[in-house]
Structures are given as structure tokens and as C-alpha cells.
N, C-alpha and C positions, 0 to 999 in steps of 0.2 A: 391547580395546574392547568386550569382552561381547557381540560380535552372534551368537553361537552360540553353541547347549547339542549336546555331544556326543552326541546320542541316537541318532545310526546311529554311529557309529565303533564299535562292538561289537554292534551290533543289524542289521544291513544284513542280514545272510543270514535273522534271525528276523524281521521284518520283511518281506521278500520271499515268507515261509513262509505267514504270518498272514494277505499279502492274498491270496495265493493260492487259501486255505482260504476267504475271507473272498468275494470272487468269486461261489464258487460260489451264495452266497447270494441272489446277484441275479441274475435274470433276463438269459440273451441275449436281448438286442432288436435292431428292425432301425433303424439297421446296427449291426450286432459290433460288438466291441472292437477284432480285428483288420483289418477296413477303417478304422475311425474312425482307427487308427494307421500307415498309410500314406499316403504321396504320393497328391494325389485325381487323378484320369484322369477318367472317366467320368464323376462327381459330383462335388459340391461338398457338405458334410454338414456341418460347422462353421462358425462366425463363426471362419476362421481356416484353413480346409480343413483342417484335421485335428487330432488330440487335442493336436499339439504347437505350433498355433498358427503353424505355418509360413510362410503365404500363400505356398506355393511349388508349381506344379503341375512335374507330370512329363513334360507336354505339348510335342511338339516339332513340328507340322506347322506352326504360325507361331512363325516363325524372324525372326532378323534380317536374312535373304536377302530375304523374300517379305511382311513385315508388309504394307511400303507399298502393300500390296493389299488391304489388310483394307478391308472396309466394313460397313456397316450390312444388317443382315437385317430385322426388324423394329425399330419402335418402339411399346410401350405406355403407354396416359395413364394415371394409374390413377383415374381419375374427382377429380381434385383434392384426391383425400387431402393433409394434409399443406401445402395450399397457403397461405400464411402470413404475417409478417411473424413467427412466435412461434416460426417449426417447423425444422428442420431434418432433411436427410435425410441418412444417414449409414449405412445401413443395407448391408450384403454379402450381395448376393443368394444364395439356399442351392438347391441342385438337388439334387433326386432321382426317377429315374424318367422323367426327360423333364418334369417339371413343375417349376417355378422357384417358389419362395416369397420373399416378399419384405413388408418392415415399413415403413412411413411415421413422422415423428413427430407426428401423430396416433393411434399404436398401432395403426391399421387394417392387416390383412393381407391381402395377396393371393397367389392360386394364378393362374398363368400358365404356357401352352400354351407346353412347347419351340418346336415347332414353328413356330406359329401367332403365339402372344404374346399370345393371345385368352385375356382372362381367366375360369376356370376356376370359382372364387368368392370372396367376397369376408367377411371378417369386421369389423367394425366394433368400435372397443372402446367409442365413445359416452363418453366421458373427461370429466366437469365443467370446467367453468372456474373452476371455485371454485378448485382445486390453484395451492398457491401457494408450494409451496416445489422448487422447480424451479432448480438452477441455474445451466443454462446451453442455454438452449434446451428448447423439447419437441423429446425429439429418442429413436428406439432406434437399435440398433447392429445388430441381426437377432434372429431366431428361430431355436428349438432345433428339430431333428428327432430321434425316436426312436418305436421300437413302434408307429407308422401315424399316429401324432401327431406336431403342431407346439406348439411350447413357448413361451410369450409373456410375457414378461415385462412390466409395464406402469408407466407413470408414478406412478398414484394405488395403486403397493405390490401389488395383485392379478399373481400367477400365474397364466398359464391353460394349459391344455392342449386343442386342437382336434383334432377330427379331420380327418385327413390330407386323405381324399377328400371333404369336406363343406365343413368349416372350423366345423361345428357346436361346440359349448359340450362338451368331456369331462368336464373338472371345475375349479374354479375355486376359490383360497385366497385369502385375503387374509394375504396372507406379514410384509407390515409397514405402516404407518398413513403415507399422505404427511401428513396433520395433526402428528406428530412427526417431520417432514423424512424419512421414506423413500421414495426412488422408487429405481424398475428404469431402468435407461437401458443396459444391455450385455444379450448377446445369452446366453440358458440356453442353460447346457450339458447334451447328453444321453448318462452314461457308465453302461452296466452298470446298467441297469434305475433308474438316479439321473437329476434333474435339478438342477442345481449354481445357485446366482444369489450375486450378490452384490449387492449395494446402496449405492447415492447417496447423499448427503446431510450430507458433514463442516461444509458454507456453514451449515447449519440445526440445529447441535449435535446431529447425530444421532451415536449409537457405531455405529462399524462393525462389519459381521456377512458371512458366508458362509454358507449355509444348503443341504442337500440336501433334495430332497422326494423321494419314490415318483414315478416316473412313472407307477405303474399307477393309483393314485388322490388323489395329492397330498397323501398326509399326509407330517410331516416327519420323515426322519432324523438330521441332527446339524444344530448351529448351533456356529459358531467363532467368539467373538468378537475383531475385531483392537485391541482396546482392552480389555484384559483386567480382570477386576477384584478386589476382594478375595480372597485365597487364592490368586489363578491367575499365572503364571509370568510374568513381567513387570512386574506391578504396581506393585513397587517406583522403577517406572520415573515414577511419578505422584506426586504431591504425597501428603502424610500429611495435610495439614492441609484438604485441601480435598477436593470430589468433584468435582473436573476431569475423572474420567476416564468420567465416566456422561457426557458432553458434548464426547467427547477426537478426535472425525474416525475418518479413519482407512478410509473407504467404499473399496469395491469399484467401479472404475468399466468393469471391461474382462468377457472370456470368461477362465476360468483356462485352463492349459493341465495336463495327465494324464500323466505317468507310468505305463502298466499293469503294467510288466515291473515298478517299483518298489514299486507301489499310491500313490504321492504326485499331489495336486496341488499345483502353483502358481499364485499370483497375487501381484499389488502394490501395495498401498495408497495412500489417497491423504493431504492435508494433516491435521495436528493440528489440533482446533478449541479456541480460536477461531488463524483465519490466522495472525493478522498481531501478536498479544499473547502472548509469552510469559512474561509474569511472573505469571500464575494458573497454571502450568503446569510449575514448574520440573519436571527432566528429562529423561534423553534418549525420553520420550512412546513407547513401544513399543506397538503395534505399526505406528505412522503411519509413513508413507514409508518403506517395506521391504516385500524381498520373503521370504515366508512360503511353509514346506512342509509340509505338513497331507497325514496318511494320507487316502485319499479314501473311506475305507469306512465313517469315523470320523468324521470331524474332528478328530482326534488331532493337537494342534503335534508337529512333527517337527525344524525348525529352520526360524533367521528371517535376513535380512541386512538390515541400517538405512543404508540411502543416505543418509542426512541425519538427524543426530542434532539433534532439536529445533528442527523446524522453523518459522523465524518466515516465510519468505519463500514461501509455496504452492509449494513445487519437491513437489507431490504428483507421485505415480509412477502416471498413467493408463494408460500406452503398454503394450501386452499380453507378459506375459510369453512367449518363445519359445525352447522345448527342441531342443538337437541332439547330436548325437556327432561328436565329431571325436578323430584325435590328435593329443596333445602329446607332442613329443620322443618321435614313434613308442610312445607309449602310449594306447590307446585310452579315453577319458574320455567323460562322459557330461554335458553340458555344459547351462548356461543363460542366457539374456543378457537385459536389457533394460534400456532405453534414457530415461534419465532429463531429468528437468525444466534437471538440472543442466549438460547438454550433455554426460555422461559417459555411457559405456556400461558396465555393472557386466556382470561374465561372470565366473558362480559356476560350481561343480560340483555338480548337482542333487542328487546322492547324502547332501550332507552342507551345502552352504553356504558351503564354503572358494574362494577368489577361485583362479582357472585363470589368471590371467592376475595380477599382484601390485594390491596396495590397501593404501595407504597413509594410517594417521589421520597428521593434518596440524596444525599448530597454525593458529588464525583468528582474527580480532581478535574482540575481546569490547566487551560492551553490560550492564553488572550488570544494568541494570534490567529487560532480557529475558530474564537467566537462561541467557544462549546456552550452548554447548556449548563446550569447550576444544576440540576437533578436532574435524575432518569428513573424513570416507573420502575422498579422491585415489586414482582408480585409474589404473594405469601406462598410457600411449601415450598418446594426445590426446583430446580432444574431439573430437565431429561437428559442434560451433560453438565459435564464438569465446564466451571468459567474461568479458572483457572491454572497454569502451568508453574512447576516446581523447579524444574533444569532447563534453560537453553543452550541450544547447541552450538558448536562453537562458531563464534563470527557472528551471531545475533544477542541483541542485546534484550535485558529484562528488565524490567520496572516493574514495582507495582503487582508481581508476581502474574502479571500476563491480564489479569483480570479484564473484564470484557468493556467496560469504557474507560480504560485509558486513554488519555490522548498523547498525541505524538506532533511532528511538523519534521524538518528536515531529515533528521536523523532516526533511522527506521528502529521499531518499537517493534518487538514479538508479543503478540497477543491472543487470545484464545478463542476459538470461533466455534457457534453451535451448531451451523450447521446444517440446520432443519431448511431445507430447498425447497425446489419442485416436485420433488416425489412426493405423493397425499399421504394425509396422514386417515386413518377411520375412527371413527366413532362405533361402540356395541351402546345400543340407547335404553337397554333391560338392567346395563351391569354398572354405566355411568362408567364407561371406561373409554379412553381415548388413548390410541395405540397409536409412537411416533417413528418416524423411519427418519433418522439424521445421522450425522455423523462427528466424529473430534479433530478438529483442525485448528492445525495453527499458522497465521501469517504476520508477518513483518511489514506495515505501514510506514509510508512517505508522503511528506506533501512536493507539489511540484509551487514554486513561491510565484514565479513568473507566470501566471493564470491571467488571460485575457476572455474576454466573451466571444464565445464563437456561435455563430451558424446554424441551425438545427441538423443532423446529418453528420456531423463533423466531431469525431472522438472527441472526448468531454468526462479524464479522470480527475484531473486536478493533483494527480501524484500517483501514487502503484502500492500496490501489495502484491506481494511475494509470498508463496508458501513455503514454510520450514521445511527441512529434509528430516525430519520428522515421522516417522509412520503415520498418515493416516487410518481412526479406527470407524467402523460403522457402530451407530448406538439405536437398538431397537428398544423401546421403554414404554411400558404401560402406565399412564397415568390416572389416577384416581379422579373426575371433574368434581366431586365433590370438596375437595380436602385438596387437589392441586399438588400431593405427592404421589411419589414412584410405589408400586405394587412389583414390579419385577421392572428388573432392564438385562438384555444382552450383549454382550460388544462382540464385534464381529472383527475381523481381520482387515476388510475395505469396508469403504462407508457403505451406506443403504442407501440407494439409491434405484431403487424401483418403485416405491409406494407401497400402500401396503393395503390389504384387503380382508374383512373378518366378517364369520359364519355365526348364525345360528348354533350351527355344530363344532362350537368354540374352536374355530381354527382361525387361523391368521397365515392368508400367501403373501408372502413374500420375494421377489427375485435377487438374482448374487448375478456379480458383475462376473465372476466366472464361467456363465452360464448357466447355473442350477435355476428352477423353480423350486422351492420349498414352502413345507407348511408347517408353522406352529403352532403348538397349542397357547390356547390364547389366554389360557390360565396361567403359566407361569415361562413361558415362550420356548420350551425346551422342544427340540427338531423333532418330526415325527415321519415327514418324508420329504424324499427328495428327487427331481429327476433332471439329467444333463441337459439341456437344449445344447443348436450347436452356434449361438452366440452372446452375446453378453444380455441377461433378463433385467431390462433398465426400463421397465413401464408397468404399471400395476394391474394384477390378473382381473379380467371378469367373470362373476357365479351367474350362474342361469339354468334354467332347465326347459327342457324342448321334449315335447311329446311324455312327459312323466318321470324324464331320466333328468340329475341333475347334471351340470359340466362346469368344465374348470376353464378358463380360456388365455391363452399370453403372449402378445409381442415378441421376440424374440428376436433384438434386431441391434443390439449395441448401442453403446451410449461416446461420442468424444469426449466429455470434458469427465467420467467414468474411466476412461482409457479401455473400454472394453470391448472385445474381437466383433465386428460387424457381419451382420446376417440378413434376413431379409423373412423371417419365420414367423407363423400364423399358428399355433397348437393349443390344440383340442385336446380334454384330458377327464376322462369319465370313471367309476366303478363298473368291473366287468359285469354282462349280465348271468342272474343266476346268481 
């Protein structure tokens, strides 16, 4: 199937040498390398608590003994950032030092008193309304910390870097033009004196890109393109005849996750553009929908894996990539997982790209006129959803019983969607368990026939999907990384759509578009407490402990494309003392 060039199979120890030396070159900043790569306790430092993207603290004082006693310490407004019909909050509150930072989708940032919840200062990013290629909400995911600065990524393509104690202007790029569909919507990362972004925009035929800058003053060091092009490795993956691939998707929509020990990052791409038309496009479209390993000192491709060879149906790969080690058959492995549109859970071996777990191309019914793909990767165990539908409703049609690569062209096709977004998923790295927050959907695809090349900037589906009137369900599922089946799953009433976060004190927070914060136990996910916020919990909580107490921490601020009540809420949520 081609999804891997062997470049560590005999490079792995020269490679390990390179970044080593390579290191040295960047600046220790705070925090290290080696906090940023541990279990967070004290702090919370990543969109992800740590370089590996875990959302897993090491925290045990709330337990599934004593949760039920968790309450509320403060609540912060943040003066209606954010508050909207346009906005969503989605952001993972970041702590360091006792002070909490936190991003609205308005871009405005706030510093907020451990303690107190008394805000500290306040940055505003004053954003136009003009930005018009946004899409799916104004919405960030958080801010980057490093070196006394906060790292900000913004909708209208500006970079910024604050300082820590002010929240003053450090320095400020304009990284990429939302006028040609680039916006920031995921949260900088800050590794080894670098800040990492990736960027939005496959809906608006932008090519996708990863970019390091200086932390120190914001000039750049590498750019990777995930849609490679003339001359560059992949390309052949694109049309001869056309220049599909200056227009080819492919955005960065999450935080990547760091390998230090290896020098790699990872991350996952999202749809080919345009969506939903693939006959400008013949191909299996590299480097959309896959996950890709890039030196991080470079931007060096390392190796790539393609969940979905030429994609017509947006099964893009948002849901953040998440590193662990476990072993297999008592050999200790270096492992990576995430968790696809497709309801499958792909679990590579970071070192190289090769499945830990088996994946199988598969033969798929075909569509000439899309160009579709002869197979599609099937990896071994099950789903964390169901890929297929039994009854459609009336007025949409079924084939094929909905199954998730069907294809389709004029005439719209119901088919079964997994679901797995933006909300993160966690990794427990003691139990080899990887908890997923997705949902069960179903939509009805079209192609539009009359597809010309457009513009960068310039809507770019190549036809529409439609959601069924159909209930939408949320699906919370633990999966085994060894073995790649289900240990428990939960369905929920609305989808999951806040991320999810797991304790030492086997709990797992979760938020509900109703507004509840809750927590399950992470053994078999059954509710143990719950408490109202007063708007929709659409971003995943942070654990941390300050001065010897542990805390629970959560956004509270509504999600659009969630449909859920807008707020503008900061809560703090500890065990009483005593």
C-alpha cells in the first residue's frame, strides 16, 4: 500500500544522534524538555498536559472513593469574551505557577488567580469581522507556554507571543493570510526554544502546512508541507495533468505531539480538498488524512500512514495525535494511536509507522467517476462505533447498508460517520488504555459535477453532505491499545464533544453539551459525579494541584456546531478541606 518510506529502519540510532546534537542548538526554556515529557502533577503546560498529548494526570487525591465530594471553588466571567452565536469555547485551560491561562473564541486571553480566579490581565486580539473563511466556528483550542511567554495563535493567521506577566505584545507574525483560507484554531506548541503551529483551512482550498517559529523572536524555522509538491516525495500521489495539489487540504487542525528521546513530531491531517469531488484529484492525495513523522528540528518527513486513501467522504483525522509505550508480547514498543473519523483506531509504532496492532487494505466498492481507491486500510479489533446503518429515514436513500466507504456521485448516499473530531481523546499509559470521546452520525453525500479550480480562500466542497434527521448519539469507549478492542463503551444522548481527561484515581472528566461537568470511572465508565455549569462544557477539563491541594479546572463556554447554550465561564473545582 505504499504508506511508508523506510527512512529509520537503518537510520534510527543516526537519527537519535543528529537530534541530540541538534538540541543543543535551541535554547532550554521554561518549562524543559524534560517536565514538558512527563505526567503533569503540579501544572498543566500543554494543550494535552504533556509533549505526548496524554490528557492523563498522575493525580490521585480525587479518587473514585471521594469524587462525590468534589465542588466548586470559584467561578470566573471572563467579561463575555467569546459570547456569541458565532463563537465557541473549546479551549484547555493551561497552568503555570499558580496562574491559569485560558483563550476564548474570540482570541482574547486571560491570566487568572489560582487562588482567587481574579483576573490577572487580560489580552484582547480585536479580530475583524471581515474573516470569512472560517470553518467551523470562531473557535481556539488554547495557548502555548514557554520562556515567560504565552503563545497565541489566531484566527486571521497572526502568531503572537505575550508576555507571561503582562500579557503585553512580544512579537507578532503574520504566519499565513486568512484572505487565502488560513486560520490557527489549535493550540502552539512550545518545544526546545521552537513554537510548532499548524493551520485550518482544507473547506477554503488552502494547502496544508506545519511551521516552527523562534520563540525568542518569531522568525521561522522549517515549513512542511502536508501536500507536497513538485519534486517533493509524495507528489506523484496527485494528478499530472492538473494543479490540484496547490488547492489539495490536508490542514493541521489539533496540538502535534514530540518525541524528544526520538527528535520526531507527530500529527494528523485533515480532508483533501475539494471534500466531497474526487475526480480533479485522482490519487491516493498524500499527505491528507494521515498520520505524518517529521524530525522536529527540521521539518524533515520521516514517515507517514494514510487512513484513508483518497478521500471523498471528510473522514479528515482532527482528533490529536497520542504517544505511549507499552509492551507487546513482553517487548517493550514505543507506540502511537489515534483515533479516526472512520470509527477505527489506527495504533502505529512511532519509531517507523508500522501497525502494532495488524491493518489490513481491504477491497471497497468503487465509483469511476470519483477516482475512489481500490482499498482502504481495516485495522484488526473493532470500532469504537458502529460503521454501519440498518433503517433510513424516509427520503434518503441506502446502499450498501450505510457502511463507511461507500461511494456516491450525483445522487445522495446515507452513510455512517464515526465521528471522532476535535475533542481529544487520553491515553492511561499504566493500563494501555485509550479512552475516545466521538459520536454516531449519519449523512447523506453529493457530488457537485460542474467543479472548476478555484483560488485559495474561496469555498472549495465539490458537492455537500447533509445530516440525517436522525438522532445524533455520543459514544464514550475505552479501548484496549494492545488488542485494539472495546473494554466498555457508553452512548450518551448528544455526542461527546468536550474531550476527555483521565486520573491516576481512575476517573475520567468528561463535559455534556448540556452543561454538566462529569466524572467517570474509568474502569468501566459508569457516572460518579456530576455538576451543572451554566453553559454548554465543550473543552476538556485540566487536573493540577497548587500548594498540595489537587483541582479540577473547565471552560464553560458553549460550542456552535454542538448547538450548545453560550457562556463565558472559568471553574475551579476541588475536595473540601478536612
Amino acid at each position: 500500500m505504499n504508506n511508508h518510506i523506510p527512512a529509520l529502519l537503518t537510520g534510527i540510532l543516526i537519527l537519535s544522534l543528529a537530534s541530540a546534537s541538534q538540541a543543543a542548538e535551541f535554547p532550554q526554556g521554561r518549562p524543559d524538555q524534560q517536565t514538558l515529557s512527563e505526567l503533569p502533577t503540579i501544572d498543566w503546560l500543554t494543550n494535552g498536559g504533556d509533549l505526548f498529548n496524554r490528557n492523563f494526570s498522575a493525580l490521585t487525591e480525587i479518587n473514585t472513593e471521594n469524587v462525590n465530594r468534589l465542588g466548586p471553588v470559584w467561578r470566573t466571567h471572563l467579561e463575555e469574551s467569546g459570547v456569541g452565536a458565532k463563537y465557541s469555547g473549546e479551549a484547555q485551560p493551561i497552568v503555570q505557577d499558580g496562574v491559569m491561562y485560558i483563550i476564548t473564541g474570540a482570541d482574547d486571553v486571560f491570566a487568572l488567580d489560582i487562588e482567587t480566579g481574579g483576573i490577572l490581565w487580560r489580552y484582547s486580539a480585536d479580530l475583524t469581522n471581515e474573516i470569512s473563511t472560517i470553518c467551523c466556528g470562531w473557535t481556539s483550542r488554547g495557548v502555548g507556554v514557554g520562556e515567560d511567554k504565552i503563545f497565541v495563535g489566531q484566527l486571521d493567521g497572526v502568531l503572537k507571543a505575550l508576555d507571561i506577566d503582562s500579557g503585553e505584545e512580544v512579537w507578532s507574525v503574520q504566519a499565513e493570510a486568512w484572505e487565502e483560507g488560513y486560520t490557527i484554531t489549535s493550540a502552539p506548541l512550545y518545544f526546545q526554544g521552537m513554537v510548532i503551529s499548524g493551520f485550518s483551512g482544507a473547506e477554503y482550498a488552502a494547502r496544508g502546512r506545519v511551521k516552527a517559529y523562534s520563540a525568542d523572536d518569531g522568525s521561522l524555522l522549517w515549513t512542511f508541507y502536508t501536500v507536497p509538491g513538485p519534486g517533493e516525495f509524495g507528489h506523484d500521489t496527485w494528478p499530472a495533468d492538473n494543479d490540484a495539489w496547490r488547492t489539495g487540504g490536508g490542514t493541521v487542525w489539533h496540538t502535534p505531539a514530540v518525541d524528544p528521546e526520538l527528535g520526531m513530531i507527530y500529527f494528523s491531517t485533515g480532508n483533501p480538498g475539494p471534500d466531497y469531488n474526487g475526480a480533479v484529484r485522482a490519487g491516493d492525495n498524500l499527505f491528507t488524512v494521515s498520520i505524518v513523522a517529521l524530525d522536529v528540528y527540521t521539518g524533515e518527513y520521516r514517515w507517514h500512514f494514510q487512513e484513508v486513501h483518497h478521500d471523498i467522504w471528510d473522514y479528515d483525522a482532527p482528533n490529536p495525535v497520542v504517544l505511549f509505550d507499552l509492551d507487546y508480547d513482553g517487548v517493550p514498543r514505543k507506540g502511537l494511536a489515534q483515533a479516526g473519523k472512520t470509527g477505527f483506531l489506527y495504533i502505529l509504532d512511532r519509531t517507523n509507522g508500522e501497525p502494532l496492532v495488524g491493518i489490513e487494505e481491504r477491497p471497497v466498492p468503487q465509483e469511476p467517476r470519483q477516482a475512489t481507491a481500490a482499498t482502504q486500510p481495516y485495522p484488526v479489533g473493532e470500532p469504537f462505533v458502529a460503521q454501519t446503518l440498518d433503517v433510513a429515514p424516509e427520503g434518503y436513500r441506502l446502499i450498501n447498508n450505510g457502511a463507511i466507504f461507500t461511494p456516491f456521485w450525483e445522487e445522495p448516499v446515507l452513510l455512517r460517520r464515526g465521528d471522532a473530531n476535535w475533542p481529544p481523546s487520553t491515553v492511561d499509559p499504566e493500563k494501555g488504555v485509550m479512552y475516545v470521546c466521538a459520536g454516531e452520525r449519519q449523512a447523506a453525500y453529493s457530488v457537485r459535477e460542474d467543479l472548476e479550480q478555484v483560488e485559495p480562500g474561496t469555498p472549495y466542497s465539490g458537492g455537500s453532505l447533509r445530516f440525517a434527521p436522525i438522532p445524533t448519539t455520543g459514544i464514550v469507549s475505552a479501548m484496549d491499545l494492545r488488542t485494539n478492542r472495546k473494554l466498555w463503551s457508553q452512548r450518551w444522548p448528544n455526542r461527546c464533544y468536550s474531550g476527555l481527561v483521565a486520573t491516576a484515581g481512575d476517573l475520567l472528566f468528561a463535559g455534556r453539551n448540556d452543561g454538566r461537568l462529569t466524572a467517570l470511572d474509568a474502569r468501566d465508565g459508569s457516572k460518579l459525579w456530576e455538576f451543572m455549569t451554566d453553559a454548554g462544557v465543550n473543552a476538556p477539563a485540566t487536573v493540577f494541584e497548587h500548594n498540595g491541594k489537587q483541582y479540577v479546572a473547565v471552560f464553560s463556554a458553549g460550542n456552535r456546531l454542538a448547538r450548545t447554550d453560550r457562556g463565558d465561564s472559568v471553574w475551579l473545582f476541588a475536595l473540601p478541606d478536612g
